[in-house]
N, C-alpha and C positions, 0 to 999 in steps of 0.2 A: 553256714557261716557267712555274716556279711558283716557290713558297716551299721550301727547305731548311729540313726540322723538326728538332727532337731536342729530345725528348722532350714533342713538342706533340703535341694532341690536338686533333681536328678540334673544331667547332663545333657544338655538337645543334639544330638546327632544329625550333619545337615547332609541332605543331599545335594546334589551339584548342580550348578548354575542359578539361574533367578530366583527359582523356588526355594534355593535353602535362603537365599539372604533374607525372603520375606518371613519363612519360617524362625528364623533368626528375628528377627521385627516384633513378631507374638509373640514368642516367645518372652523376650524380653520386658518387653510393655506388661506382659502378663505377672512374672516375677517381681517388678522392680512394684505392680501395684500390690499385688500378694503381700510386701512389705511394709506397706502403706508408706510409699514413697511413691505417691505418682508427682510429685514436684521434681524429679529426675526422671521421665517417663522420655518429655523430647531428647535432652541429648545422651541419655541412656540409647532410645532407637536409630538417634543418626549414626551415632561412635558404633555401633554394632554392625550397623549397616556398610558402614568402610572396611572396618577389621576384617568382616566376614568377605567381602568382594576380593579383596587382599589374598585371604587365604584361600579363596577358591580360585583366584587366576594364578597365583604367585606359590602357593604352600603346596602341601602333599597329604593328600586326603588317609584318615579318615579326618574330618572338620567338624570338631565339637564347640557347643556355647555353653559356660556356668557361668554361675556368680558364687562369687566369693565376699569375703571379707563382712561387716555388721551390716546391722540393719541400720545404724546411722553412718556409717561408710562403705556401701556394697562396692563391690569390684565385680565389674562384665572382665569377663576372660573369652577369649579365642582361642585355642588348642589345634596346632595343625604337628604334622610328622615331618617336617622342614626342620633341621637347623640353620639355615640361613637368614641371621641376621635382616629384620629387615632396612630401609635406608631410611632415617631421620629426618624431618624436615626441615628446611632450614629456619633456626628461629628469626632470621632479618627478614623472611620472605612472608608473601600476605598472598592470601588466597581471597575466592568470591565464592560463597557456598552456595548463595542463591543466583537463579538466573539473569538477576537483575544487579548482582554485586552483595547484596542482603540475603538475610534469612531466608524471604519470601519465595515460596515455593519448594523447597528444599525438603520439605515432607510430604510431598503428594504422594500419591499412589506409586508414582513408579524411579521411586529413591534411587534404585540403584542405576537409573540413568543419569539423572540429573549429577549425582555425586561421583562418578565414573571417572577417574582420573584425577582427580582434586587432590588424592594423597593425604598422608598420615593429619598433614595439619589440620582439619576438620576435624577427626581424635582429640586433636593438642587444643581445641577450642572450645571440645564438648565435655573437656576433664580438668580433676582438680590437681591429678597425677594420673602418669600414665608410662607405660614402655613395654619392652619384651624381656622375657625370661627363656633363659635358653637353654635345654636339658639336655641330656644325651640320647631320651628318644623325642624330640624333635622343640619345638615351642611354646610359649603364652606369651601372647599379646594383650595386653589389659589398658584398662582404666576406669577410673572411679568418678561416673558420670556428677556434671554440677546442675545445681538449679536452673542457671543462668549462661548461657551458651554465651560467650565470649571475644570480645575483639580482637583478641590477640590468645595464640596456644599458649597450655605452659609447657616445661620442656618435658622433653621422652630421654628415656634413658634403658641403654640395654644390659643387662644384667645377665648372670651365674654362667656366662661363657666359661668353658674348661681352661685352668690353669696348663699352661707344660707340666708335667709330672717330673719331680726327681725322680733320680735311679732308686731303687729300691735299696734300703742297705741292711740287713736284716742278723746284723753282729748283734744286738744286742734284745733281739727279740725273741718272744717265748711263743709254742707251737701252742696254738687251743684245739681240743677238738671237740667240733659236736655232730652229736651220733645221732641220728634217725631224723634228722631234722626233714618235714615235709615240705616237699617240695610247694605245694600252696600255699602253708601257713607262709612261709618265706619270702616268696614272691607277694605278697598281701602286705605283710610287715614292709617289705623294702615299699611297695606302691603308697601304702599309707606314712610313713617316714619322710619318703620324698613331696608328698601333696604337704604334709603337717610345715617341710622345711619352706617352702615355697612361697604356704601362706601368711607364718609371721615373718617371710624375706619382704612381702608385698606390702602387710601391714605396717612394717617398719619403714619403707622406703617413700610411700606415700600419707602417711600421718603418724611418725615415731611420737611427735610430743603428744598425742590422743592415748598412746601403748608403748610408753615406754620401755616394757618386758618384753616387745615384741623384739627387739634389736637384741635383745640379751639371748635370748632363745634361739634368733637365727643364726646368732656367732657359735653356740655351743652345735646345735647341729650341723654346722655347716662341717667345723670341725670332727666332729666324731662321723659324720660319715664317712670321708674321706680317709680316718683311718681302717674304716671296717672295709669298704669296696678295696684298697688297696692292699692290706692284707688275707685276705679271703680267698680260696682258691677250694679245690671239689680234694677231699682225704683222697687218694690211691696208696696210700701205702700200706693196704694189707688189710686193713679192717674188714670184718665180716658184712657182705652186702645189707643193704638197707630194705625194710619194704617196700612194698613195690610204691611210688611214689613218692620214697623218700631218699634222702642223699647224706651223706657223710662230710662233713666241713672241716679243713685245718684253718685258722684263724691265725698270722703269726701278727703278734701286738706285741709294743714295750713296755714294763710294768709301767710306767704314767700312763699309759691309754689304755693299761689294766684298770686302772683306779678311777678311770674317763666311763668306763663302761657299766662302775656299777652305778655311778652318780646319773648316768644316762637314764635308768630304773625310774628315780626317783626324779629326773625329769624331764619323762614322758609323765608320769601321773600329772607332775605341775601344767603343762602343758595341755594336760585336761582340765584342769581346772580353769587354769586361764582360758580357753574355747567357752567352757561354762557360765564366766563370769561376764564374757563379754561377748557373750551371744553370737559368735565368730559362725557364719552361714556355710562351714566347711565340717568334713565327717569328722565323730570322734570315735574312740575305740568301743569295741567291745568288749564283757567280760572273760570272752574267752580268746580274742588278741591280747587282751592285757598279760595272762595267764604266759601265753605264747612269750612274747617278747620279754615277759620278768625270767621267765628259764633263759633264752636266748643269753640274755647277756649278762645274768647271774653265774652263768656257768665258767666265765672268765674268770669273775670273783675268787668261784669256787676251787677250781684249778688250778690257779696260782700261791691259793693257802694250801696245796697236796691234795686236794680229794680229786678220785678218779673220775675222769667222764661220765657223767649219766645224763643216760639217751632221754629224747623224750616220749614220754608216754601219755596216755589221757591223762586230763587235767588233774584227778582224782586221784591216780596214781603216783601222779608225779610227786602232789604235797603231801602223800603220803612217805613218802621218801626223803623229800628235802628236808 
């Protein structure tokens, strides 16, 4: 089981110190031409080249580079295991990128001295948007390098910092349970959920009037995750153990986010579609994720109109059943 790519590029895993920022560098430069964008080639590898110095003095390894976002708006991401915020530059303040006050020289060979304390604004200079994303296992740091490296930053802005939670109040909600549910399939579904939320958050924040749908998408998931992570908890109460590698789920939902979960079904397909149509350089599903996640959350559906739990089983078995 994996991800179905097109036109994704795996993730560069850097190791530490000088050597990952240069490999950060190729890497980049190599991507952004693969796209046939090398007119963002320079501040696609300076903005990388910060991000990445950032997370290896400041972040918490492991320290990966993708891109994201089209091929006529890629998005360089930095990925560290830090949630810490990082500090914004001031927009009144002005930096010297070069060692002369200028450009010049700022891409020799050994980038990452010359840029060595300069700070995010040299990012805010090499993008058209830009900021952090902040997860619960750790960061993204991005931006969507420009042609034309710039006089002046535009702004950064940190995003999906954890709300306070209300108290849970669970008077008017119903128990769901699902049976055999594997532990992989699971863990895969929530990893691709949370990347899919992420990236029309990114798309909409840095080019909404280009993807308009992309704001529409990031408010409906943003929503229904939050009620499945908060009601979601491991069944103990009695049910017959699971296979081995799989686990038993009570789910407690109120019937509206009954009603949230089947519409969710139909859009995640949309949600494919839109990746399809706009060439979105991030993973889309498989036929047999798809499979996975229509039971998952049909079973809400099902269970609310009276029908009994059913487990899941191979794909084959399963539609034979439903």
């Amino acid at each position: 089981m994996g991800f179905r790519v097109s036109r994704h590029r795996p993730a560069l895993a850097l190791g530490p110190g000088p050597r990952g920022v240069q490999q950060a560098r190729r890497w980049v430069v190599e991507a952004i031409g693969g796209l046939g964008r090398r007119d963002l080639t320079e501040s696609a590898e300076l903005g990388v080249s910060e991000l990445v110095t950032n997370a290896l003095l400041h972040g918490t390894p492991p320290v990966t580079v993708r891109l994201g976002g089209t091929t006529e708006h890629p998005r360089v991401e930095v990925h560290d295991q830090s949630t810490e915020p990082p500090v914004l530059p001031d927009p009144s303040g002005t930096s010297d990128l070069g060692l002369d006050g200028t450009l010049d020289g700022a891409l020799d060979d050994d980038l990452t001295l010359v840029t060595f304390g300069r700070g995010l604004d040299i990012v805010a200079r090499c993008a058209e948007a830009w900021g952090a994303e902040i997860e619960p296992a750790g960061k993204v740091v991005w931006f969507t390098p420009i042609a034309e490296i710039g006089d002046e930053g535009s702004p950064g802005q940190v995003t999906g910092l954890p709300p306070i939670p209300d108290p849970v109040d669970r008077h008017d909600q119903h128990a769901f349970h699902l049976l055999g549910v594997p532990r992989e399939w699971l863990a895969e579904f929530q990893r691709h959920y949370l990347e899919l939320r992420r990236e029309v958050r990114l798309l909409a924040l840095a080019h909404e009037e280009h993807y308009p749908l992309a704001k529409t998408l990031s408010d409906h998931f943003g929503t229904m995750h939050r009620q499945l992570v908060d009601g979601m908890e491991v069944d103990r109460t009695g049910h017959a153990p699971g296979r081995q590698g799989t686990v038993d789920l009570v789910v407690h939902l109120s019937p509206d986010s009954v009603e949230a979960m089947g519409n969710l079904v139909e859009l995640l397909d949309f949600a494919d579609e839109f990746a399809a149509r706009e060439r979105l350089l991030s993973v889309a599903r498989t036929p047999e994720q798809r499979t996975f996640q229509t039971w998952f959350l049909s079973e809400f559906v099902h269970q609310h109109a009276g029908r009994r739990p059913l487990a899941w089983l191979a794909p084959p078995a399963y539609r034979a059943q439903a």
